[in-house]
N, C-alpha and C positions, 0 to 999 in steps of 0.2 A: 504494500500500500504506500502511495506516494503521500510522506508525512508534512512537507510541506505545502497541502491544500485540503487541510483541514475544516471540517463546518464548524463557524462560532458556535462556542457551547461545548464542543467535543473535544476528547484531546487526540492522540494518534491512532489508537486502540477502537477508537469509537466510542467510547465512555465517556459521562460526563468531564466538563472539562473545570477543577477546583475553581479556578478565578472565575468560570460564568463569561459571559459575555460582556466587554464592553460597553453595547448601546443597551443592556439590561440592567446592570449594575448604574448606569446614569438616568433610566428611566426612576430606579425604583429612589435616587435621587430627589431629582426634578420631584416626584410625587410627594416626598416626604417635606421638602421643603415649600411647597404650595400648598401643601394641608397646612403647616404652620402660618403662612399667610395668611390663607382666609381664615382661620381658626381667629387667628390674634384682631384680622378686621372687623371680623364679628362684632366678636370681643370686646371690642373699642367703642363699640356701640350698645352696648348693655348699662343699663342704669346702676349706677355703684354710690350714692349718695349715702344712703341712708344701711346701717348697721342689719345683714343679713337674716342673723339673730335675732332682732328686734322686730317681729313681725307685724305688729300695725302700720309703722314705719317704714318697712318694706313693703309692704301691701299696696300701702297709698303710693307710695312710687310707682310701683309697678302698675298701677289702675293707671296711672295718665300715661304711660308708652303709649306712643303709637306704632312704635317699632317691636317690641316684644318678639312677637313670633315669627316675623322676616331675620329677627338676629339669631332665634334659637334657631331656623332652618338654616341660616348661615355655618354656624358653629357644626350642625351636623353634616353639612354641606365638607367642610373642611376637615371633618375627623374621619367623611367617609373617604377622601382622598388620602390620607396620612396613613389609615389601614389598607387602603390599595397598597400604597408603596412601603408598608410592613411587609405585606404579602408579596413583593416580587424580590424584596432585600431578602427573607426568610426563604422563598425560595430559590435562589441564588446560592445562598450561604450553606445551604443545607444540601447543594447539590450532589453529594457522594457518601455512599456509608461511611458510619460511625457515630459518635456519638455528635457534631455538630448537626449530621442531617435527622438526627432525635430532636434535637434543643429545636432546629427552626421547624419541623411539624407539628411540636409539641406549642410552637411558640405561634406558628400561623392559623392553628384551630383556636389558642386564646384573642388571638387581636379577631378573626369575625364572629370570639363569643361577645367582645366588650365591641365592636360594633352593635350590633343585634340588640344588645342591654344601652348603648347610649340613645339608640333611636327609639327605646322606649322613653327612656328617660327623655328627652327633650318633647317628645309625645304629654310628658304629663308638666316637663315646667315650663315649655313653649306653648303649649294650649290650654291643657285643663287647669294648670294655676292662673295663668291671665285670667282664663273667663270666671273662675273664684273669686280674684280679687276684682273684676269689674261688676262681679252680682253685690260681693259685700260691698264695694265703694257706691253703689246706688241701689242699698238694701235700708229701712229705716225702721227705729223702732225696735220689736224683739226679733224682726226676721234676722236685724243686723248681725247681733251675736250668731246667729244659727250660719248667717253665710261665714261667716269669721270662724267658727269652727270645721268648717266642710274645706276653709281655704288652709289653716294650717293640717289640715291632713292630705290634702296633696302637698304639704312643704316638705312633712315630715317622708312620704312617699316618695320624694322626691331626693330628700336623705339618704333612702335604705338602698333606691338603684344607682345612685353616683357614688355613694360606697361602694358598693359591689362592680360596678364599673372599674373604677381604679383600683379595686385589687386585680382583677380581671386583665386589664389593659398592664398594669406593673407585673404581673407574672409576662404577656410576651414580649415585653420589652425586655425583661431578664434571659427570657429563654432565645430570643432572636438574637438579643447582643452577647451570650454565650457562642452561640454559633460562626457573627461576624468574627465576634475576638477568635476565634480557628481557623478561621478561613482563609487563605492566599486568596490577596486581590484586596482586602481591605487593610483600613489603616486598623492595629488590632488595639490604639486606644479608642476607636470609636465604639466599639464594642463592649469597652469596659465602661464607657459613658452613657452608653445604653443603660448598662444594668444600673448602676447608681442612678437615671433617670426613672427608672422601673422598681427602683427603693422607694424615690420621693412618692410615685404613687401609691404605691402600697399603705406608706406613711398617711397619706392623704385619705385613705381608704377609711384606716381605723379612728382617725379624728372627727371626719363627717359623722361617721356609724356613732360617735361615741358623744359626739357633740356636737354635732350640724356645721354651719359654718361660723367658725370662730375665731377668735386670733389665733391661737393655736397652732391654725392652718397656716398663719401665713410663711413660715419658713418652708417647710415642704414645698406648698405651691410655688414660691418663689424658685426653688433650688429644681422643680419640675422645668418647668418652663425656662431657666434657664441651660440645664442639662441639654433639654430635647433640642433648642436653638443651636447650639453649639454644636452637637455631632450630627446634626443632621448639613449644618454649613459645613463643618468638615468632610461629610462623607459627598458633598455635592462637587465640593476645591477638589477631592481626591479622585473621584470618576471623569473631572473635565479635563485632569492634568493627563489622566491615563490616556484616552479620547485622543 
């Protein structure tokens, strides 16, 4: 077999080829860092005034958006991109027996389990909490209280699947970036920045579960979002260099 005309993806043998392909490993790039884009645009447009925890306070906020549920479809919009290009990194990474191509199967059934769980989620705080808090916000008398309780139990519902979400999402970010960190073709501390990004959620998991959103949170979140930015620019610099 003439080894010098080889199919991307394969190596001489015919077998998968470790690095994967070049214009794959920069697709599953490009993806990851556009999910962060719109994710963070969204984002930007979410009402953040008033103390999450403080629920009449947030309530009222939230009854005058008129953007609300254009930003949650946003944000889902952009996590469903970010889990695409989980799923083409995970499968890349994981392209040949052993234990890498375990971690990114293991790691690409959890990112379209915590897809599937944020699209509920944003299902109940993109719709059905706006329309609680716009019944209680023009609810008067004793209905008020009664929409006021029907609204913090979509908050608190709200709690229990973005918990589970981000353990969900922190487990494949651990198991994908176990996989990169193995893998010829990538930088292997992007990998280890993964999983320490796949800590922060984790961390972020058991705070919400344990106390909704509170300060608490903010170091996790902060050390998230900064982690994911960072190795995801990295691993974009490092597929364009190779290119």
């Amino acid at each position: 077999m003439d080894t010098n005309h080889v199919p991307a993806g394969q190596n001489s043998d015919g077998g998968p080829d470790r690095d994967g392909a070049p214009g794959v490993r920069r697709l599953a790039a490009v993806l990851l860092v556009t999910g962060v884009v719109v994710s963070f645009a969204a984002g930007a447009l979410h009402p953040e005034g008033a103390n999450a925890n403080d629920h009449a306070a947030s309530f009222a906020e939230y009854a005058r958006s008129d953007l609300w549920i254009g930003v949650h479809l946003g944000q889902f919009v952009g996590m469903a991109v970010l889990i695409g290009g989980l799923l083409v990194l995970g499968t890349v990474a994981g392209g040949v027996p052993g234990r890498s191509a375990w971690a990114a199967r293991f790691g690409n059934w959890a990112a379209v389990a915590s897809l599937a769980i944020y699209g509920a989620l944003q299902a109940v705080d993109g719709v059905a909490l706006k329309h609680s808090v716009d019944a209680w916000a023009a609810a008067e008398g004793a209905g008020k209280a009664v929409r006021f309780a029907a609204a913090e139990d979509m908050r608190w519902l709200e709690w229990g699947m973005r918990s589970y979400q981000s353990f969900v999402l922190g487990a494949a970010l651990i198991l994908i970036g176990a996989a990169v960190g193995s893998s010829r073709g990538f930088p292997r501390p992007v990998g280890y920045l993964m999983g320490l990004s796949g800590a922060a959620y984790l961390a972020q998991g058991w705070i919400i579960g344990a106390e909704g959103f509170s300060g608490s949170n903010t170091v996790p979140t902060l050390a998230g979002i900064a982690l994911v930015l960072v190795w995801t620019l990295w691993l974009l610099a490092s597929s364009l260099r190779r290119s």
